[in-house]
Structure formats: C-alpha cells, structure tokens
Residue, then its C-alpha position, 0 to 999 in steps of 0.5 A: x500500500x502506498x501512502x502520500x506522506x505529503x497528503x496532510x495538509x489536504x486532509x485537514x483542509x476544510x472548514x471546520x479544521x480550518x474554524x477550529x484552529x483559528x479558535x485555538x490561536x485566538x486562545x493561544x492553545x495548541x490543537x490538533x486533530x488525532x486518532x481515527x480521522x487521521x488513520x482513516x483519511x490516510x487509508x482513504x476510508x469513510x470516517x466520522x471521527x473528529x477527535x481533537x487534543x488540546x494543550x490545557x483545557x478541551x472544553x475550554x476550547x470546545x465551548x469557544x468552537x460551539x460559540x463561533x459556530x453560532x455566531x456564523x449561523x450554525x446550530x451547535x449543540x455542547x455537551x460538557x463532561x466534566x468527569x471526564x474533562x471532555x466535551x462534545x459539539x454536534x454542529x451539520x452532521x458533525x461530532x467534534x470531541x475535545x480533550x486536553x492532552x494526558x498523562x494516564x497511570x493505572x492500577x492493577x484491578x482496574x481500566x480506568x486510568x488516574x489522569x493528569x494534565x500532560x503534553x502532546x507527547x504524552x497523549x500519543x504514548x497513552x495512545x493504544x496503537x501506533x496507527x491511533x496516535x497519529x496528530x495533525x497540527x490545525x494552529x495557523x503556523x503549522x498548519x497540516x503539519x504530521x507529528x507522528x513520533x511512533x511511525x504509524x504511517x509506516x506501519x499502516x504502509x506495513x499493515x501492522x498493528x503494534x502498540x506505541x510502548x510496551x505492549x506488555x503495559x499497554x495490554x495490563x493497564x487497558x485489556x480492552x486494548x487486546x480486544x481492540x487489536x484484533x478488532x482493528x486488525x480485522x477490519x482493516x485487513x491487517x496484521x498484529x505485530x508478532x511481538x505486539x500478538x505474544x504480550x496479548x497471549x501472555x496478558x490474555x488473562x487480564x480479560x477478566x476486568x474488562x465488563x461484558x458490554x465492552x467485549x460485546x461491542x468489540x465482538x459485533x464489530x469484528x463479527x461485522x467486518x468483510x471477513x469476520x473469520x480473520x477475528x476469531x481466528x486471531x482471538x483464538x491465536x492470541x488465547x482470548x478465545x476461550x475466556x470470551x466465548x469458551x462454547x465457540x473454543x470448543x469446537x477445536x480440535x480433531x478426535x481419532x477412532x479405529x482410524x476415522x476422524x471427524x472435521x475441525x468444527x471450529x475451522x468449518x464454522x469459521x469457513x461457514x461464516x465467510x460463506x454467509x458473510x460474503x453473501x450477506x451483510x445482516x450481523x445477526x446471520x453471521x452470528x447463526x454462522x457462528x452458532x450452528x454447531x455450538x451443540x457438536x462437543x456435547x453431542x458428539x459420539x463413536x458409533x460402530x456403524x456410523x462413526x462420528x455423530x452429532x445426533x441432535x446437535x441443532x436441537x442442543x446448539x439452539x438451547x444453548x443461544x439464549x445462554x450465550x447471549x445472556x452471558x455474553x451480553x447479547x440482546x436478549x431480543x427478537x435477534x436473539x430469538x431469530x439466532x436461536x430459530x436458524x440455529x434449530x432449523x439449520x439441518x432441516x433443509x439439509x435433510x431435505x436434500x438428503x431424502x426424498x423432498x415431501x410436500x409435507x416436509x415442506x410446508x412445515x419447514x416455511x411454516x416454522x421458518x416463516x420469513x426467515x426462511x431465506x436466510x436460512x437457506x443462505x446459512x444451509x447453502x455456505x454450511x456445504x463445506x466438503x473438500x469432495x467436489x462432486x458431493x458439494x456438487x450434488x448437495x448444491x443441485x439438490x439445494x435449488x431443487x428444495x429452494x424451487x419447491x419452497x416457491x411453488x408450495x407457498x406460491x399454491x399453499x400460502x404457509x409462510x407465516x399462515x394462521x390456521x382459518x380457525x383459531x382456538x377463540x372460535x373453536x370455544x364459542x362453536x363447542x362451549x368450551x372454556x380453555x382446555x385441552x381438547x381446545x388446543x388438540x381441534x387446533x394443532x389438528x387443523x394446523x397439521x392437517x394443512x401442512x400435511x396436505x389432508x385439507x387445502x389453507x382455507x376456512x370452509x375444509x378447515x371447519x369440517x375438518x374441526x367438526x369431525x375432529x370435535x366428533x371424534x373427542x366426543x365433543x358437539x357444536x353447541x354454539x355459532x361461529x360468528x361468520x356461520x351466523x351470517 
C-alpha cells in the first residue's frame, strides 16, 4: 500500500479544521486533530471521527468552537463532561470531541486510568496503537503539519498493528486494548505485530476486568467486518478465545477412532461464516454462522456403524443461544430469538436434500421458518463445506431443487407465516368450551392437517375438518361461529 506522506495538509483542509484552529490561536492553545480521522483519511476510508487534543483545557476550547459556530449561523449543540474533562459539539452532521492532552497511570484491578494534565507527547504514548496516535497540527503556523513520533504511517504502509510502548503495559493497564487489536486488525485487513500478538497471549488473562458490554461491542464489530473469520481466528491465536466465548473454543480440535476422524468444527464454522458473510451483510446471520454447531462437543459420539455423530446437535446448539447471549451480553431480543430459530432449523433443509423432498416436509419447514426462511437457506447453502467436489456438487443441485419447491408450495399453499382459518377463540364459542385441552388438540389438528396436505389453507375444509375432529373427542357444536351466523 502506498501512502502520500505529503497528503496532510489536504486532509485537514476544510472548514471546520480550518474554524477550529483559528479558535485555538485566538486562545493561544495548541490543537490538533488525532486518532481515527487521521488513520482513516490516510487509508482513504469513510470516517466520522473528529477527535481533537488540546494543550490545557478541551472544553475550554470546545465551548469557544460551539460559540463561533453560532455566531456564523450554525446550530451547535455542547455537551460538557466534566468527569471526564471532555466535551462534545454536534454542529451539520458533525461530532467534534475535545480533550486536553494526558498523562494516564493505572492500577492493577482496574481500566480506568488516574489522569493528569500532560503534553502532546504524552497523549500519543497513552495512545493504544501506533496507527491511533497519529496528530495533525490545525494552529495557523503549522498548519497540516504530521507529528507522528511512533511511525504509524509506516506501519499502516506495513499493515501492522503494534502498540506505541510496551505492549506488555499497554495490554495490563487497558485489556480492552487486546480486544481492540484484533478488532482493528480485522477490519482493516491487517496484521498484529508478532511481538505486539505474544504480550496479548501472555496478558490474555487480564480479560477478566474488562465488563461484558465492552467485549460485546468489540465482538459485533469484528463479527461485522468483510471477513469476520480473520477475528476469531486471531482471538483464538492470541488465547482470548476461550475466556470470551469458551462454547465457540470448543469446537477445536480433531478426535481419532479405529482410524476415522471427524472435521475441525471450529475451522468449518469459521469457513461457514465467510460463506454467509460474503453473501450477506445482516450481523445477526453471521452470528447463526457462528452458532450452528455450538451443540457438536456435547453431542458428539463413536458409533460402530456410523462413526462420528452429532445426533441432535441443532436441537442442543439452539438451547444453548439464549445462554450465550445472556452471558455474553447479547440482546436478549427478537435477534436473539431469530439466532436461536436458524440455529434449530439449520439441518432441516439439509435433510431435505438428503431424502426424498415431501410436500409435507415442506410446508412445515416455511411454516416454522416463516420469513426467515431465506436466510436460512443462505446459512444451509455456505454450511456445504466438503473438500469432495462432486458431493458439494450434488448437495448444491439438490439445494435449488428444495429452494424451487419452497416457491411453488407457498406460491399454491400460502404457509409462510399462515394462521390456521380457525383459531382456538372460535373453536370455544362453536363447542362451549372454556380453555382446555381438547381446545388446543381441534387446533394443532387443523394446523397439521394443512401442512400435511389432508385439507387445502382455507376456512370452509378447515371447519369440517374441526367438526369431525370435535366428533371424534366426543365433543358437539353447541354454539355459532360468528361468520356461520351470517
């Protein structure tokens, strides 16, 4: 990759930068623009990061900016942290975030660093990574000049990720920094210094301080990146892996027996999930990808005749999400449940394939995939990982035929997200009935009747359909459906 070492000057070259520094000289503080604007605008990627690091008081400066602003007919709103000594202004579009430069010194138990005032100097050691500390002066005199004391562009020419000191203390003071690397690392596409990755693996530990919320932030960013795979593989390199998601570490690994083995399931996850990431972008996806095996090692088993099985491994994988996701602090929501569905019904479109294709089989499954069941199709197709050509071959052949009866049975059916014609309300006003059993078995018939093809998806076969079944509970209409009365 090759960089404009001279591009600094363009890259600070707009109003606000321009509005900024001025205020600076008015107040005669050095200020700079840091961190992820002068990465990213380096490496020519879209970036909403406007950080800036004044020598003596942020908000001091923030507040002048916000005023100036105002006085040039811009709407600025200032947000003040006082805690933090921090300040925000939010002007046409922009968030521009202040700070006075730090010194920071930390305690063993604990991320949050005791700060003091410091130099420029000092706010770039703090910094986590070299490509981060990075600043770019906006004072009138030197205007779009570069200080980059740790060589960060060279290592974004580089592609590395490396700490500015060392990285033994940058990973005890602050172990969300590990987590940061990989992240950084992932979504840039780059590689984490080899000295930089052996004090991660021997901080791996410090892990433990940092709060759930935090990982799972770092998480849903490598798991959104163009290759989320790199991420977890260096999460697994670097011995983060198992402290963060220990059910997902478990899938490593090969066991032998009377000379047979299974597939590393973590590797044939990880190729699962740049089989869905490269055709889709919804994180949630990727994150069924992730999961659609975690029931393996619990359910694994040698069998005689058979060999390796993991008989029933959807059905412990999708008790296991909502477990995971509550521990991890995942949302415990509809993403959650949508997870939990794909990682349950993932092997059902797989044994449409293997066996002959019912229509029965068929509408059950657009019954309870409902809307997602294209997504799950997706999941189903990169789950087809055989290094055998004409086995993928085959299962991919197979595939479109089950995707093309899917179309022509909901097309006929209408199964997608259906409700039976009658439902339980008006099954107890026709035969008197108060919430019961009998109720909830004339409904679930109804309904596995139309999956099953014995009636067609409408009202008049459903309801002789629900008189016979009443008949043969011994049940009578005693009542009227509402639509009969008509």
């Amino acid at each position: 990759m090759e960089i404009d070492r001279n591009a600094m000057l363009h890259a600070v070259d707009r109003p606000v930068f321009h509005l900024v520094g001025e205020v600076a000289d008015a107040l005669n503080r050095e200020c700079y623009v840091v961190g992820g604007y002068v990465r990213d605008t380096i490496l020519n990627r879209p970036t909403s990061d406007m950080d800036f690091v004044t020598i003596g008081s942020g908000i001091e400066v923030a507040k002048a900016v916000a005023q100036r602003l105002k006085a040039e007919h811009h709407r600025a709103h200032l947000a003040v942290f006082k805690t933090y000594g921090t300040a925000q202004v939010k002007s046409q579009g922009m968030e521009l975030e202040f700070v006075g430069a730090r010194r920071e010194s930390y305690h063993h138990d604990s991320r949050n660093p005791i700060v003091e005032d410091g130099t420029l100097d000092d706010d770039q050691k703090r910094r986590d990574f070299t490509i981060n500390a990075m600043a770019i002066s906006l004072n009138l005199s030197t205007f779009g000049k570069l200080l980059d004391p740790f060589d960060g562009i060279g290592d974004l020419e580089r592609k590395i990720i490396r700490t500015p000191l060392d990285a033994d203390i940058t990973f005890s003071d602050d172990p969300l920094r590990m987590m940061r690397a990989v992240r950084f690392a992932t979504q840039l596409e780059f590689n984490i210094y080899p000295e930089t990755l052996e004090a991660i693996t021997r901080n791996a530990h410090r892990i433990k301080i940092i709060t759930r919320e935090r990982i799972a932030e770092e998480l849903m960013k490598i798991v959104a990146a163009r290759h989320p795979s790199r991420g977890f593989m260096l999460l697994d390199k670097s011995g983060l892996l198992p402290l963060i998601f220990p059910e997902l570490s478990a899938l490593k690994g090969i066991d032998t027996s009377h000379g047979r083995a299974h597939k590393d399931n973590f590797l044939h996850t990880m190729q699962v999930l740049e089989n869905v990431a490269a055709k889709s972008d919804n994180v949630w996806l990727r994150w069924a990808a992730i999961m659609h095996d975690i029931g393996k090692p619990a359910t694994k088993r040698w069998d005689e005749k058979q060999g390796w099985t993991f008989h029933n491994h959807n059905f412990i994988g999708e008790k296991m999400v909502p477990r995971i996701f509550q521990r991890m602090r995942l949302p415990l929501n509809e993403h959650m449940k949508y997870v939990k569905k794909l990682v349950g019904l993932h092997m059902r479109p797989i044994a449409l394939v293997e066996d002959e294709v019912t229509d029965s089989a068929v509408r059950r499954l657009l019954f309870d995939a409902g809307d997602d069941i294209d997504d799950l199709m997706l999941l189903c197709t990169a789950d087809i990982t055989s290094k055998n050509r004409e086995k993928v071959k085959r299962f991919n052949e197979n595939f479109l035929l089950v995707k093309q009866k899917l179309v022509d049975i909901e097309e006929k059916d209408r199964i997608r997200n259906f409700q039976p014609p009658i439902d339980g309300q008006e099954i107890m006003s026709i035969f008197n009935l108060p919430p019961s059993k009998p109720v909830g078995e004339i409904k679930d018939a109804i309904k596995d009747a139309i999956l099953d093809g014995q009636i067609s998806n409408n009202r008049d076969e459903a309801y002789q359909f629900m008189l016979h079944k009443a008949a043969e509970l011994g049940l009578k209409p005693t009542g009227c459906s509402p639509q009969v009365q008509e």
